[in-house]
N, C-alpha and C positions, 0 to 999 in steps of 0.2 A: 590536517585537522581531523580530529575525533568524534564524530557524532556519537556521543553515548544516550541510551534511555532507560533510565530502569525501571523496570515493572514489577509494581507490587503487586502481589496475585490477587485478582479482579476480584468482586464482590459479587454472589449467585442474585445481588437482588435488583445493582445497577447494569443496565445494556440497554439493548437499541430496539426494546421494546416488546422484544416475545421473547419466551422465557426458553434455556436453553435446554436441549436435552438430558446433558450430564456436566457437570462442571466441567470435568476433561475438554468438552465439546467450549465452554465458556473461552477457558483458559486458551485453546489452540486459534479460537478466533482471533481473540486479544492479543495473544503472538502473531499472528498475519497480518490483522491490523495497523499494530507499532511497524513490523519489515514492512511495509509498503509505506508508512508517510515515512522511516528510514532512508528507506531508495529514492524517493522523492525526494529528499532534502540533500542527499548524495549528490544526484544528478544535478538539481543546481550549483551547488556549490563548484562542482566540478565546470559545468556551460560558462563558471563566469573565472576560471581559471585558477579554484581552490583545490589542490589537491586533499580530497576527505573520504574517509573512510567510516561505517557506522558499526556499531557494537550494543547489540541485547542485552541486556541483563539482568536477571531478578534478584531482588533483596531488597535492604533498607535503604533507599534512595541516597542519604550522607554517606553513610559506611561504602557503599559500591562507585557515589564520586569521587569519593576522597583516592582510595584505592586504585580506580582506573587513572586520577592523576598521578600517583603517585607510580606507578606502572609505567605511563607513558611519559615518565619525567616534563608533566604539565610545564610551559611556561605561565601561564594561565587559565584559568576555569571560565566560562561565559556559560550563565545559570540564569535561567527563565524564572522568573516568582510569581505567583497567583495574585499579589498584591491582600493578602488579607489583612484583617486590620481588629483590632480589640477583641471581642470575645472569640468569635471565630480563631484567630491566630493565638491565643490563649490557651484553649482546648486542643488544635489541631497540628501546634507547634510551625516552623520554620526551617524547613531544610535551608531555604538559601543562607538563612540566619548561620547555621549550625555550620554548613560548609565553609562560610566567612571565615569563621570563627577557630577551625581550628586545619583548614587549608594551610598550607606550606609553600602556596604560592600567589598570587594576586589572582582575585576571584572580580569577576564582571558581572552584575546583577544587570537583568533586563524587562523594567514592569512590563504587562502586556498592552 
């Protein structure tokens, strides 16, 4: 199993509440950040006898699933969704949507 995540480059105006020195400084927390709940979800999956491996990635969240499926000759996709709903999801669009949509292989949506 593949744990992928991809990170779209943070925003200098959302964090964890004080402001950051230099974007660079943003950007590098935010990649420590993702590797650690990564390795986290590695090691369970592993304690419960999944062999998984995790993989970073920055860009446009569809384009970089699609791609890593199609890289790792997916049997399937398993894709988390925010659950948004009318205007929100209007505006802000639908990866799981998108990846549904033009995925090459059977995609697993999973509300929260």
């Amino acid at each position: 199993m593949l744990l992928l995540h991809v990170m779209v480059p943070p925003s200098p105006f959302i964090g964890d509440g004080r402001p950051p020195s230099s974007y660079v400084d943003l950007l590098l927390h935010a990649r420590r950040s993702v590797r650690r709940r990564l390795a986290t979800a590695v090691a369970r999956a592993r304690r419960t006898g999944v062999p998984a491996s995790a993989v970073l990635v920055e860009g446009l969240p569809t384009e970089e699933i699609l791609r890593a499926a199609r890289r790792q000759h997916a049997d399937v996709i398993g894709l988390g969704t925010h659950g948004r709903t009318g205007l929100r999801r209007a505006f802000m669009g639908s990866v799981a949507e998108r990846v549904v949509s033009q995925a090459r292989c059977p995609v697993l949506t999973v509300h929260p």
